[in-house]
Steps between C-alpha positions, in 0.01 A plus 500: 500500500818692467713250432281416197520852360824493509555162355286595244689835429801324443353223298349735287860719482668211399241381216508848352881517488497189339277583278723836414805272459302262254430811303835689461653126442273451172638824333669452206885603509498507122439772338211488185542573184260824418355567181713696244827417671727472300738211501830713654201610773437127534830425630639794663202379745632164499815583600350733767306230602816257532689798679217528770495134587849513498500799780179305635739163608796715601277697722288168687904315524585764721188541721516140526884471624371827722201312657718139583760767650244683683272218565867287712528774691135547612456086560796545785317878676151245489662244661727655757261750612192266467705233761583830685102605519431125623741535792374833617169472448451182657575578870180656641434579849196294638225632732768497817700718305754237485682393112428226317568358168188460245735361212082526293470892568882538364438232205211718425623795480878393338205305256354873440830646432559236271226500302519885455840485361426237283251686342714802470713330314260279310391873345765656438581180310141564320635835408809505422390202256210699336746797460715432232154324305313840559784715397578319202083494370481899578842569276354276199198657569654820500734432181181387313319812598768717354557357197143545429558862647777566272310342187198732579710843580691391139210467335323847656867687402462423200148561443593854708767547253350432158202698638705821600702442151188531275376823728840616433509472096178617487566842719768547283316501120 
């Protein structure tokens, strides 16, 4: 019963953080074109656009020279200390107290360690993917919601303005 639980846990983990990488994947990296931009507006966003994706690949080329780096060293630590966990957990005293090798209780367990550290690394791999992706959707994001910031607090000084001006002349007739 508790092996299903957890199974099911992790099945259901995994389905939901695929689901969340499906998601952030279908966002647009392009910025649209609002209404009353103005053509100079049009393409100051396109080159901000082309100046994010250009950050965007600079940024995943390194994490992904960082994670074959990182990834060599950890494949030797899984294997040297995985054969070393085989060796010493395989010798077991039996019920005379004397030792004797169970090569299947040390496969098991090296198999545990293993599996563990493959799946360390399988998400940091997941993450350090997703980074640059997630990163890159927030600043466009981001850039397109201060533009329209910028538009509206232009638009509201100037309203301010005119509105302060026409208090102004008429204080002073």
């Amino acid at each position: 019963m508790a092996s299903t639980v957890i199974f099911t846990c992790g099945l259901i983990g995994c389905l939901f953080a695929g689901f969340l990488f499906y998601t952030v994947s279908q966002v647009s990296l392009d910025s649209t074109v609002e209404e009353g931009e103005s053509a100079t507006e049009v393409a100051a966003n396109k080159e901000s656009d082309e100046d994010l994706k250009e950050i965007y690949e600079i940024i995943r080329e390194g994490a992904q020279s960082f994670l074959w780096a990182e990834y060599q060293i950890c494949f030797i630590f899984i294997v040297a200390f995985g054969t070393l966990i085989l060796v010493l957990t395989s010798r077991v005293s039996n019920a005379v107290g004397e030792g004797e090798w169970q090569w299947n209780i040390g496969a098991l367990t090296a198999l545990s360690f293993v599996v563990g550290g493959l799946t360390s690394i399988l998400s940091g791999y997941i993450g350090k993917t997703l980074f640059p992706v997630v990163t890159h959707v927030s600043r466009a994001a981001c850039a397109s919601v201060r533009t329209t910031h910028a538009h509206t607090h232009i638009h509201t000084h100037a309203r301010t303005h005119a509105y302060m001006t026409d208090n102004t002349s008429v204080r002073q007739e």
